[in-house]
N, C-alpha and C positions, 0 to 999 in steps of 0.2 A: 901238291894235292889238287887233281880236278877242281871244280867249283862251278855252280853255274846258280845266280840269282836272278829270280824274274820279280818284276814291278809292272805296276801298270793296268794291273785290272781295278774293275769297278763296277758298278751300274747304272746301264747306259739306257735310254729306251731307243725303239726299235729306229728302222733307220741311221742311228749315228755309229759315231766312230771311238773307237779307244787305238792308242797304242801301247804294245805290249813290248819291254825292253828285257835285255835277258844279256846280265853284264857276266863274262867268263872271265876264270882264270887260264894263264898261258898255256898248263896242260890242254884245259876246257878246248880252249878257242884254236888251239893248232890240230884240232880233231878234223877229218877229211870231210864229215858233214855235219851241219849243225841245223837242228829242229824244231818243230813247233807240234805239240803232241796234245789232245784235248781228253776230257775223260768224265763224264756223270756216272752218278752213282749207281753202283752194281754191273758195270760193263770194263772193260778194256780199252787202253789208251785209245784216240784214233790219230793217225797222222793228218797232220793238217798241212805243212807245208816244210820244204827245206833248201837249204843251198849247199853247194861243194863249196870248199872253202878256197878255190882255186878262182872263183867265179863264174867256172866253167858253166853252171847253169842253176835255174831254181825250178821248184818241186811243185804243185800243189794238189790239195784232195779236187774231186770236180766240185763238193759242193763247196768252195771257195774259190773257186776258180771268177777272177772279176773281181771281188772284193776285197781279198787280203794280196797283200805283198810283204812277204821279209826280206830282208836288206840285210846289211851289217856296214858297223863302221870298224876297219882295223885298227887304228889308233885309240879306239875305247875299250876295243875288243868287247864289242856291245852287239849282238844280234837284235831284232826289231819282227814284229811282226804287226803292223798296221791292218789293221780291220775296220773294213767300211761297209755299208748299209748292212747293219747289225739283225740279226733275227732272234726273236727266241729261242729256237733251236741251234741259235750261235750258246747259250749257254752251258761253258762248263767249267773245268778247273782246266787251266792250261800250262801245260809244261815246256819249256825248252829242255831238249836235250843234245848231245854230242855222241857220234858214232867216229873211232878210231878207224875202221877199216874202210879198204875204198871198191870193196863188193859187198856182194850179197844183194841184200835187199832193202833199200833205204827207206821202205813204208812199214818197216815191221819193229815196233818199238822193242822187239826182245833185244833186237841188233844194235840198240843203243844202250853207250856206255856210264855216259855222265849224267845225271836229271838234277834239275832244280827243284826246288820245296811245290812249287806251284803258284799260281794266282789266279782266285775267281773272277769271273765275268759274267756276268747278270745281265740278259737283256728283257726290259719287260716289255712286254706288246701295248 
């Protein structure tokens, strides 16, 4: 069975940093890309950033471009998503998720397979 747990959120004020961890299971984590997906209330997931699980490359939205970086450690089979100088409008529910296939379109959360529960992130001004 897939699985994908995130941890990690909190609230932060603005300027700092949180890290966001997002432990899969071996289905989870053998997925082609694995994600980081944000979402406030009344709208649609957004993509926030991702990697191929080959390393061949990482992903991210522009407006995180500079301050987040995901990673992953295979031996935990742990994805990360590190977020620095934090905004208010960094505020949401953040999801990792896992896409199986190695097309299409890897900023369209429909195309992802796996999600995790979520974890808030609060940032106040």
């Amino acid at each position: 069975q897939a699985q994908l747990v995130e941890s990690g959120g909190g609230l932060v004020q603005a300027g700092g940093s949180l890290r966001l961890s997002c432990a899969a299971s071996e289905r989870a984590y053998s997925s082609y890309t694995k994600g980081w997906f944000r979402q406030t209330p009344g709208k649609e997931p957004d993509f926030v950033a991702a990697l191929i699980w080959s390393g061949a490359g990482t992903f991210y939205a522009d407006f995180v471009k500079g301050r987040f970086t995901i990673s992953r450690d295979d031996a935990k089979k742990t994805v990360y998503l590190q977020m620095n100088s934090l905004k208010p409008e960094d505020t949401a529910v953040y999801y990792c998720a896992a896409r199986v296939r190695y097309d299409g379109n890897r900023y369209d959360a429909n195309e992802y397979d796996y999600w995790g529960q979520g974890t808030q992130v609060t940032v106040s001004s």
